[in-house]
C-alpha angles and dihedrals in degrees: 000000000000086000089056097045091047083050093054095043092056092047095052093042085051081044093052092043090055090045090063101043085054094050093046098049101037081094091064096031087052086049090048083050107055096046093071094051126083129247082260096046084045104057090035115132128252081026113257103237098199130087117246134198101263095118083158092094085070095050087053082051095067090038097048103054132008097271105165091051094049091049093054096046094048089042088054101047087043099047086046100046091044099053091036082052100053089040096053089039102049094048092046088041084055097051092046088056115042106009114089112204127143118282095021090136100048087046080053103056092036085059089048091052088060097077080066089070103067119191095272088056091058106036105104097045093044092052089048093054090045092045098052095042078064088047104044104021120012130357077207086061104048138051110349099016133103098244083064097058096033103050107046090056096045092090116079129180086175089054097047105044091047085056088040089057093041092056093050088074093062110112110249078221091064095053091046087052087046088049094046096049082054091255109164121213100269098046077049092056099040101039096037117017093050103052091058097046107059103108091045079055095053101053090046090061097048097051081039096059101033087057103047085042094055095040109114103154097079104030080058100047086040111057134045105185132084091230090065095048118125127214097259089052084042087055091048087056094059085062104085142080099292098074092035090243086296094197087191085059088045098048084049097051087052094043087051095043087053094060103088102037091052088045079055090049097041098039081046110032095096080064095035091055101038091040089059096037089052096052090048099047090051 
């Protein structure tokens, strides 16, 4: 009888799991769904919940907005932030950690107090700094320009004080025995640090990207040509009167703007997991 019940117990908790995967993702199986259907198929009454054989709607994607252009450019700000983000913060998160100077503690918290400013906070005097370093030093460093959507984004409290936390779980011993080899700040850093932060590394890629890659605020309020667009402002645009609000092209545009953010999180998930796991367990 207790094995029956125990047997029971464990069916109806994998039930429930699956009841909630299923409940979390319907919104993007729905979406999946519905870019396969046709403007016809979409609009049907009582809606028709199962995918159909109209891939056209990808192909109007292309020919409906500059795709290519706005993937690269997304792929490119989002490779370059990420990587300018780990860098900053891993050598931020270093100092914090085992440099001592006057007035650590308060930079610090300033740093911390960042993450209190979100974007929309700092948006007008952002585009104004951006806008006067066109005017007074580079066109290539203010409004439509890479620059633009690359720099604002380089500095991370997230990123440090996850690090932070990361290298607090370093044995003392380790750095002693570091100091004692002759072993200078920056080799400590590269041959020692790094190795044991890859999977602190990894989960910070993958938040980093998936962030850049879903910001869609600034790149709007930044650029002005259609050259500089990025792919969340490019599904936006299929949104008008030209394609008749075609949910099926819509759906299509989203599915296709989802690829490269779920490759990150599946090429990285083992380090995303285990990075996170790891902070948490120490």
């Amino acid at each position: 009888m207790a094995g029956q019940n125990l047997f029971a117990s464990r069916i109806l908790i994998h039930l429930s799991f699956w009841a909630v995967i299923l409940l979390i993702s319907s919104p993007v199986l729905f979406a999946l769904i519905v870019s396969t259907q046709s403007p016809v198929e979409v609009f049907s009454y009582p809606p028709k919940l199962t995918p159909s054989g109209h891939f056209e709607n990808y192909v109007e994607v292309w020919n409906t907005i500059p795709l290519a252009r706005m993937f690269f450019n997304s792929m490119l700000i989002s490779v370059l932030v990420t990587v300018g983000k780990i860098i900053i913060s891993l050598l931020a998160a270093f100092a914090f950690t085992f440099f001592e100077f006057r007035g650590k503690n308060l930079l610090f918290f300033l740093t911390l107090v960042t993450l209190m400013l979100p974007l929309p906070v700092r948006i007008v005097p952002l585009f104004e700094l951006i806008a006067d370093l066109g005017k007074t030093v580079s066109p290539h460093l203010g409004i439509d320009s890479y620059f633009a959507l690359v720099v604002p984004f380089l500095a991370s409290a997230t990123g440090t004080f996850l690090f932070r936390q990361h290298f607090l779980t370093v044995p003392s011993e380790l750095l002693d025995a570091a100091k004692i080899d002759g072993c200078g700040p920056m080799r400590f850093l590269f041959l020692i640090l790094l190795p044991l932060s890859w999977n602190a590394i990894g989960a910070m890629v993958v938040i980093q990207f998936v962030f850049v890659w879903n910001e869609y605020l600034w790149p709007l309020v930044a650029t002005h040509s259609e050259d500089m667009r990025v792919i969340q402002i490019g599904v936006k645009m299929l949104i008008n009167a030209e394609s008749a609000n075609n949910w099926g092209v819509i759906m299509a545009g989203v599915m296709m703007a989802m690829l490269p953010p779920l490759l990150v999180f599946f090429l990285l998930q083992d380090s995303f997991m285990r990075g996170f796991a790891f902070m948490k367990e120490k």
